[in-house]
C-alpha positions as CSV (number, residue, x, y, z in Angstrom):
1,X,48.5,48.5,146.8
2,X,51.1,51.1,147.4
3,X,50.3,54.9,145.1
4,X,53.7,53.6,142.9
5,X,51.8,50.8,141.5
6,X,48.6,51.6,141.4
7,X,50.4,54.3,139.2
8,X,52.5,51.4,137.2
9,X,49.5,49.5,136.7
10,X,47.1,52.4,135.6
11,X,50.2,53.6,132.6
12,X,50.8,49.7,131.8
13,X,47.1,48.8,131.1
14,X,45.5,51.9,130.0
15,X,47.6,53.6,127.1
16,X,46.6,55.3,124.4
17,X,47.6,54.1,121.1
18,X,50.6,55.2,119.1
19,X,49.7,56.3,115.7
20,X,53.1,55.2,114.1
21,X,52.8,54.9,110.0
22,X,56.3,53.7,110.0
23,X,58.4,53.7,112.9
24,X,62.2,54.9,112.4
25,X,64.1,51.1,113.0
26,X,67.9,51.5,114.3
27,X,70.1,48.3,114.2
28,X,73.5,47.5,115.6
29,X,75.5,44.3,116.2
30,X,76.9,43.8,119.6
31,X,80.4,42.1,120.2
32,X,79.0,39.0,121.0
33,X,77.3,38.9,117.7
34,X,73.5,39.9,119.4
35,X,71.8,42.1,116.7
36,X,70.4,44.9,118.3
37,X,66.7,46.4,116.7
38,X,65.8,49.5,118.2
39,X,62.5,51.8,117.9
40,X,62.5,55.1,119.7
41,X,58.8,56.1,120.8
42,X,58.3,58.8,123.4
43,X,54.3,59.1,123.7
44,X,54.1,57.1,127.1
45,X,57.0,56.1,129.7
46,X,56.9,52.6,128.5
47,X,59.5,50.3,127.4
48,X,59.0,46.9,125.6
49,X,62.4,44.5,125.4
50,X,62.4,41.2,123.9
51,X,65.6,38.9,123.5
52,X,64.6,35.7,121.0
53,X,66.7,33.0,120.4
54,X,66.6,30.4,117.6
55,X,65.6,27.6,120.1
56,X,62.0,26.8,119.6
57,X,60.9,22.9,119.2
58,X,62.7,22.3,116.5
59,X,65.7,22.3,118.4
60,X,64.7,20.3,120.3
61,X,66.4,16.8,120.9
62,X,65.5,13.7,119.4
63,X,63.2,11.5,121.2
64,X,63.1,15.2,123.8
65,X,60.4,17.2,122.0
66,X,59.2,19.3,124.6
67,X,62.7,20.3,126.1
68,X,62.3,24.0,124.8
69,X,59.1,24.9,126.4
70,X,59.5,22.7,129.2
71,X,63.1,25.4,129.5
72,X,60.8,28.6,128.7
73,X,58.6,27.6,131.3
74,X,61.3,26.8,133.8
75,X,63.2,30.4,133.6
76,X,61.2,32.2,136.0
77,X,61.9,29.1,138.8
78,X,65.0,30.4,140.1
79,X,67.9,32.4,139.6
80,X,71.1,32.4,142.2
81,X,70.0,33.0,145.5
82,X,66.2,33.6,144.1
83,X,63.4,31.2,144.1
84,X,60.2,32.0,142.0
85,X,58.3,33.6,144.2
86,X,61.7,35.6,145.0
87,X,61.4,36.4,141.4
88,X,57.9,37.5,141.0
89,X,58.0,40.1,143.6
90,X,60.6,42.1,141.7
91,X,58.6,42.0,138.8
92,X,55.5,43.1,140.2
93,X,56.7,45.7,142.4
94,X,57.7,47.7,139.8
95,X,54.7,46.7,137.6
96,X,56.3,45.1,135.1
97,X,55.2,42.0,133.0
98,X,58.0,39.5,131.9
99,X,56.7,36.5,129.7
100,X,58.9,33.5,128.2
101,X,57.5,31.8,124.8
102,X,58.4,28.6,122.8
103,X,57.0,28.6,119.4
104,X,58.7,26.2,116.1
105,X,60.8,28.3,115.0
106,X,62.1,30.5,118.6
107,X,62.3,30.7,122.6
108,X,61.6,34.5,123.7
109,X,61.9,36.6,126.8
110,X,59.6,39.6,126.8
111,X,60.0,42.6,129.5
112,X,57.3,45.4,129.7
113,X,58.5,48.1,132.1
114,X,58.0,51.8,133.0
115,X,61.3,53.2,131.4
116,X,61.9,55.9,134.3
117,X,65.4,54.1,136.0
118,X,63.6,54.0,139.2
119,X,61.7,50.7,137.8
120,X,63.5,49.5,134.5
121,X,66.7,48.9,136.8
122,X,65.9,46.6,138.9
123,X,63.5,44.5,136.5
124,X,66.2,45.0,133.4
125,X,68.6,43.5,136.2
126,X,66.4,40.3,137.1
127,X,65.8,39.9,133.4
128,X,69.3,39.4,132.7
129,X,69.7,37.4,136.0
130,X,67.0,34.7,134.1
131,X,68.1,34.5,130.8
132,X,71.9,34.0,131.8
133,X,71.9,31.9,135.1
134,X,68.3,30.2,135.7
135,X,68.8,27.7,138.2
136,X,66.0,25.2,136.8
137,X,65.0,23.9,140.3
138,X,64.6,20.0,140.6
139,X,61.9,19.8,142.3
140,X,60.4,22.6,139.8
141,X,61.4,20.4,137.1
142,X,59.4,17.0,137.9
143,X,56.4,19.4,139.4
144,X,56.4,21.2,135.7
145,X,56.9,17.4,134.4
146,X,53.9,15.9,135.8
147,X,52.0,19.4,135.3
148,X,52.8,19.2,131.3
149,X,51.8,15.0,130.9
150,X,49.1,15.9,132.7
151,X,47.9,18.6,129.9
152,X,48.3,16.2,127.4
153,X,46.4,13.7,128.4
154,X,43.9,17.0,128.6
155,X,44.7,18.1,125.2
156,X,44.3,14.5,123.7
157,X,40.3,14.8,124.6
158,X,40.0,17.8,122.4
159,X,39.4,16.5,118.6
160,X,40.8,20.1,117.1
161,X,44.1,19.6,119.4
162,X,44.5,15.8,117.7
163,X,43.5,16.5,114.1
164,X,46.3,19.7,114.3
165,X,49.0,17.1,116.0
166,X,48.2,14.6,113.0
167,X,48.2,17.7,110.4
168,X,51.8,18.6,111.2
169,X,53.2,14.7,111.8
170,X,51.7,13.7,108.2
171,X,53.1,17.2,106.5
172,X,56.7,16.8,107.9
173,X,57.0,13.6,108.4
174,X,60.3,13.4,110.6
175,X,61.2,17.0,110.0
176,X,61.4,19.0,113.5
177,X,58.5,21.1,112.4
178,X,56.3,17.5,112.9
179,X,56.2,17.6,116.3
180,X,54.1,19.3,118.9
181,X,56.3,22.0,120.6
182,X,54.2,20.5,124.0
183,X,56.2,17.1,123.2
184,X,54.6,13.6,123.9
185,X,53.5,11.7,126.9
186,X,56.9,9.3,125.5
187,X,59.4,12.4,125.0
188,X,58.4,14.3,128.4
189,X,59.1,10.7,130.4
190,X,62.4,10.6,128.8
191,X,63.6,14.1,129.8
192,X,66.0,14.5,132.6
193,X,67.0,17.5,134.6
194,X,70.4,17.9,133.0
195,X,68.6,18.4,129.4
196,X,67.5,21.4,130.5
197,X,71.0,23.0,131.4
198,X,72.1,21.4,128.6
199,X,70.2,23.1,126.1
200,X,70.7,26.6,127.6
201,X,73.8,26.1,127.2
202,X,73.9,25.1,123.6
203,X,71.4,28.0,122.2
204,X,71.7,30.9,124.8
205,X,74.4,32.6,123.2
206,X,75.0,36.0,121.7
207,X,75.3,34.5,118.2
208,X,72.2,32.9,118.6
209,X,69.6,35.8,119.8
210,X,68.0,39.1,118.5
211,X,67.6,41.3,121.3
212,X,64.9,44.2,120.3
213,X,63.9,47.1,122.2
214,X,60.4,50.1,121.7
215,X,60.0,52.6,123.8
216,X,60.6,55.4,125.8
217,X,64.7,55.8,126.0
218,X,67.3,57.5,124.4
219,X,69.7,56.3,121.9
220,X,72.3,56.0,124.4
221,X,70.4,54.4,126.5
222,X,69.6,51.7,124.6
223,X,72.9,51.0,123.5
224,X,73.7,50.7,127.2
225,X,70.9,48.8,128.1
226,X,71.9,46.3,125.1
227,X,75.4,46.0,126.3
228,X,73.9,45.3,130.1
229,X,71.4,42.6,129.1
230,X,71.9,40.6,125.9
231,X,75.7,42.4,125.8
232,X,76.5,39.7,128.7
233,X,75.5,36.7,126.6
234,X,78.4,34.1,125.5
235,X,79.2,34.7,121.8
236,X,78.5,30.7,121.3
237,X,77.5,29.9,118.0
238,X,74.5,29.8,115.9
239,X,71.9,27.3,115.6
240,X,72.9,25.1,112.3
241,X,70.5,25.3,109.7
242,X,67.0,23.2,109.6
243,X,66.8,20.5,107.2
244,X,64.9,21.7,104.1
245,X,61.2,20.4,103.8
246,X,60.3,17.9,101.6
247,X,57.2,17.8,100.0
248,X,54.1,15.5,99.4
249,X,54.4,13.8,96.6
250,X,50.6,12.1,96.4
251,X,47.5,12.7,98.6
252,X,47.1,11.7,102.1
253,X,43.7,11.6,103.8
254,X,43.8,9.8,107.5
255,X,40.7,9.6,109.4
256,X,40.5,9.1,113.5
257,X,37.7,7.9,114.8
258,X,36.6,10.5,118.0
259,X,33.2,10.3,119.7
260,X,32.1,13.9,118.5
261,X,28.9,15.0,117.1
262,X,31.0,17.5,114.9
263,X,34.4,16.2,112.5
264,X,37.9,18.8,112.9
265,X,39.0,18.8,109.7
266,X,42.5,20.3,108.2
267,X,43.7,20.4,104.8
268,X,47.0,21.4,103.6
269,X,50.4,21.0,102.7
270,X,54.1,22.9,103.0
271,X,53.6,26.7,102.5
272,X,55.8,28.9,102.4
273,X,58.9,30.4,104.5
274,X,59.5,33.9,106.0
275,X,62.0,35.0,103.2
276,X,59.6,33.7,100.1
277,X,59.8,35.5,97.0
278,X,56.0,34.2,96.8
279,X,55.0,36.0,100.4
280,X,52.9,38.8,99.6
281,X,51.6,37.2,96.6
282,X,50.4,34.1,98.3
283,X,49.2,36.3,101.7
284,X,47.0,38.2,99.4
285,X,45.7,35.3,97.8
286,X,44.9,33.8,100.9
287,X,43.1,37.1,102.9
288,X,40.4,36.5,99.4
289,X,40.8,32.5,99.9
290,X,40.5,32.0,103.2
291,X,41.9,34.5,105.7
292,X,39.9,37.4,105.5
293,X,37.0,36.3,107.4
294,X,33.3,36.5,106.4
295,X,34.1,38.3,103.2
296,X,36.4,35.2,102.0
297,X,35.2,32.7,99.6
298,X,35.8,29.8,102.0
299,X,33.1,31.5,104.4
300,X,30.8,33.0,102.0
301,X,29.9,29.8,100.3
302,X,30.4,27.2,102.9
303,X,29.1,29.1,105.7
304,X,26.9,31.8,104.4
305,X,25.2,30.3,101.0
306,X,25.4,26.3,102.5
307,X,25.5,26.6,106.8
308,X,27.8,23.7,106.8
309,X,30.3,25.4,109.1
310,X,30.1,28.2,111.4
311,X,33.9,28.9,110.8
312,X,36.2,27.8,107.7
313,X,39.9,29.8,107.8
314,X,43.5,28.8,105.8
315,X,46.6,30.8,106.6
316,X,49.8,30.4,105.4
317,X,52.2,30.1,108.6
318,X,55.8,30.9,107.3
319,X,58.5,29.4,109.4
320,X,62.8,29.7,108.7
321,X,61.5,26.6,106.5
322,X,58.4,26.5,104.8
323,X,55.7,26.6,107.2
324,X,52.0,24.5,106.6
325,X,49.4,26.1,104.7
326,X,46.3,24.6,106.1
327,X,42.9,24.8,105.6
328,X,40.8,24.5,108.9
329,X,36.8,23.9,109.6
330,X,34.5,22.1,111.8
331,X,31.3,20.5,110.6
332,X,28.6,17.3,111.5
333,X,29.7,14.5,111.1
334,X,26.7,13.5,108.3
335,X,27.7,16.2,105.9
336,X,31.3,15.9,106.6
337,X,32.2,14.7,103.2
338,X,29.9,17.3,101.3
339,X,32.0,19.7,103.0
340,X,35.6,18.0,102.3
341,X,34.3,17.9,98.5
342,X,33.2,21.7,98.2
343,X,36.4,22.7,100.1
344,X,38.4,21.1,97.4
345,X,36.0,22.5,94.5
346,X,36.9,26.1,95.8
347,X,40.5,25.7,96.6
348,X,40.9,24.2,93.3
349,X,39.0,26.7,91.7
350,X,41.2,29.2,92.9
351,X,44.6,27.4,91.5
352,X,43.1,27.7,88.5
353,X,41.3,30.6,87.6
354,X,42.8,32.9,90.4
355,X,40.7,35.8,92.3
356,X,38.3,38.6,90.4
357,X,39.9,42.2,90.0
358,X,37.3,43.3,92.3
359,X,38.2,40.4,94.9
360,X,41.6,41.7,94.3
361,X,41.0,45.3,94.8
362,X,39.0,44.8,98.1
363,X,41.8,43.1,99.5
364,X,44.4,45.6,98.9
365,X,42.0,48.3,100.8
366,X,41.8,45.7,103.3
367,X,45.2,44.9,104.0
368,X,46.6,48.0,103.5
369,X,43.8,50.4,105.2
370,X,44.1,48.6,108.4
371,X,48.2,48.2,108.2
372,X,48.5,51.6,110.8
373,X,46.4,49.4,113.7
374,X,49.2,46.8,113.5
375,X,51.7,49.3,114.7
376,X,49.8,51.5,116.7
377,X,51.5,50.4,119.7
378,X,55.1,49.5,121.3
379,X,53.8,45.7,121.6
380,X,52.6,45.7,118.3
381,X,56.0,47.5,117.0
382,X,57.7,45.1,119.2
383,X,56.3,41.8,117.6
384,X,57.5,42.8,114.5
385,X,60.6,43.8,114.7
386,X,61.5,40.4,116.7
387,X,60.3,39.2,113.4
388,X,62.3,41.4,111.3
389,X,64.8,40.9,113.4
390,X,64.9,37.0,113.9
391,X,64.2,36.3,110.0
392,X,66.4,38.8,108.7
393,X,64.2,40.8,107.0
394,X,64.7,43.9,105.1
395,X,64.9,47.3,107.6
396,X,62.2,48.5,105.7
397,X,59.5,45.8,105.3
398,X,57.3,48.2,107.7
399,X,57.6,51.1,104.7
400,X,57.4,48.6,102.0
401,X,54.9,46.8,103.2
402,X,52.1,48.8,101.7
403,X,53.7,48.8,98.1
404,X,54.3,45.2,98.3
405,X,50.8,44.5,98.8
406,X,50.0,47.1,95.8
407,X,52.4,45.2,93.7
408,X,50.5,42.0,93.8
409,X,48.2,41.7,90.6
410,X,45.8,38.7,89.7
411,X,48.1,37.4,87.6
412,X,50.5,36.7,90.4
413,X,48.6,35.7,93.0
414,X,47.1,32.6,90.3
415,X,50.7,32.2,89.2
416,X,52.1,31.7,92.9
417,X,49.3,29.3,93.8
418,X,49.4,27.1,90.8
419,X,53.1,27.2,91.3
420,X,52.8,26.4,95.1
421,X,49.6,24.5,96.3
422,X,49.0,21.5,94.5
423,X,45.6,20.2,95.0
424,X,46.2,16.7,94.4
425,X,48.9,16.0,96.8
426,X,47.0,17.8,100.2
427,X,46.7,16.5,103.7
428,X,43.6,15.5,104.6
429,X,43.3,14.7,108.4
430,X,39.7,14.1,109.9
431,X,39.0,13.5,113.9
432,X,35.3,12.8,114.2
433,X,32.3,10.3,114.4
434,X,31.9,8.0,112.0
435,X,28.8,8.8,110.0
């Protein structure tokens, strides 16, 4: 390894955090309609640029769930003149790390880069190169095929992989959000080569993406570096809105029959979406609920007081629409049902009487006391600005955030939840022995 990157790599992997309480956001529209998020950090020459586009699974196709991943992980197979390995060696010579993601809701590119011009150049350059003119080689195409039906049949021998597959399809029903973002061993055969062109075409557009940038440049820099990458986008159109959730209107309980000595179990229903005038209520809610680890009430009395599961967790997942909020555990298969029943008891409970002040107040400290280690770096910064940025969120949700938790009282957080989860129309999916 050459002195250069040894050098890259010793800056890239060990940095010193950056103790940001609320990092300075600039935003700007490009001509193409991009919108532009920008955080200026100078504690390390590091630079962390992410263009997301509204082209995750639910965009997909019809009948082609799996196109949007099976694209994200076709980007890096060839650009003009370039095949992968082509494209890897520009990457790592200058010690850079570029990623490509498909979640629900989006379809990102993420660069991480020295910022001195020597190495952001030529990696900025390829970058661009991918996201406007990926070649998607055929034969890269039907390997990456065969590669992906393989994994399912992988992912179909894991019980917690099925009963979260079954969670989502009995929740949404034939909303986009049902679907695995991996696709089916059905969907995957019926892909072709051209619905991968296709699809770039349709989503990778400057009126489709949020391009955000954290690090070490100036501010005309980054204006120019905007221009040069997501500036040379099409100005296309947006992706048309989802199709609004509809919600259960009874209870659903499937079981599938696995040959486990332990059932997966998840609970749930339609949450909540990014925008939700219920958001910080129902977050806070859930950290005493269910999210907040040992000290929630899910683990202290199913795990600690009655060892029937050695981890019990529910999250809210907010999507454009509303995402699930699910209730997750694994337990034997002889006191599955004791478990189901006391899940219930405590969720319902909770929709009823709400959290103690004290539960309350510990929760506040919680949240807000460990707020500065979500920021405390530019990949930390970086994540949520592409979520600012890609849900059109308020420049200042990093300052507000803190108040907004402070706001939330008991009387809100049992008003949101009797409001919102409705205990006798959940989704109950099991995938275990039978007892």
């Amino acid at each position: 390894m050459s002195a250069i990157k040894y050098f890259v790599v010793l800056v890239l992997v060990f940095t010193s955090p950056l103790l940001l309480a609320s990092p300075e956001i600039q935003s700007w529209k490009l001509k193409n309609g991009t919108r532009v998020l920008f955080v200026k950090t100078n504690d390390l020459p590091i630079v962390q640029i992410a263009v997301t586009f509204d082209a995750g699974s639910a965009r997909d196709p019809a009948g082609k769930n799996g196109l949007s991943m099976m694209v994200a992980g076709m980007l890096e197979e060839g650009a003009p003149g370039m095949d992968a390995d082509q494209i890897a060696t520009v990457f790592e010579d200058q010690g850079a790390i570029f990623g490509v993601s498909s979640s629900r809701d989006m379809l990102t590119l993420s660069l991480r880069s020295l910022s001195g011009a020597e190495y952001l150049e030529p990696v900025t350059s390829m970058f661009s190169k991918l996201m406007l003119a990926p070649t998607f080689p055929l034969e890269s195409f039907e390997r990456e095929r065969s590669r992906a039906l393989t994994g399912l049949k992988q992912a179909q021998a894991a019980p917690g992989t099925l009963a979260q597959w079954n969670f989502f399809k009995a929740v949404y029903g034939d909303h986009p959000y049902a679907f695995p973002g991996v696709g089916t061993s059905e969907s995957l055969t019926l892909l072709q080569w051209p619905d991968l062109a296709k699809f770039h075409k349709r989503y990778f557009n400057g009126s489709n993406a949020v391009m955000i940038m954290v690090g070490d440049l100036g501010n005309r820099q980054a204006r120019s570096l905007a221009k040069e990458i997501a500036g040379l986008l099409p100005t296309g159109e947006k992706a048309p809105p989802l199709p609004d959730v509809v919600l259960p209107t009874k209870m659903n309980e499937q079981f599938m029959a696995f040959p486990s000595s332990q059932s997966h179990i998840q609970i749930g229903q339609p949450g909540m979406h990014r925008k939700d005038p219920d958001y910080f209520s129902l977050y806070v809610g859930n950290y005493i609920l269910g999210g907040g680890g040992l000290v929630s009430r899910f683990s202290e009395t199913i795990r600690e007081k009655e060892g029937l599961a050695y981890s019990v967790y529910s999250y809210f997942w907010p999507l454009q629409k509303e995402g699930p909020f699910l209730i997750g555990m694994q337990t034997r298969n002889d006191q599955r049902d004791r478990a189901i029943s006391l899940l219930r008891s405590i969720l319902k409970d909770f929709i009823k009487n709400g959290p103690t002040q004290e539960e309350l107040d510990a929760a506040k400290q919680n949240l807000t006391g460990g707020f500065p280690l979500r920021i405390d770096s530019n990949k930390k910064i970086a994540g949520y600005l592409n979520v600012i940025g890609f849900y059109n969120l308020p420049l200042t949700y990093l300052d507000d955030f803190k108040d907004r938790i402070n706001e939330v009282t008991v009387a809100k957080v049992k008003d949101a939840f009797k409001r919102r989860i409705h205990d006798d129309k959940l989704v109950t999916i099991v995938v275990g022995g039978k007892q």
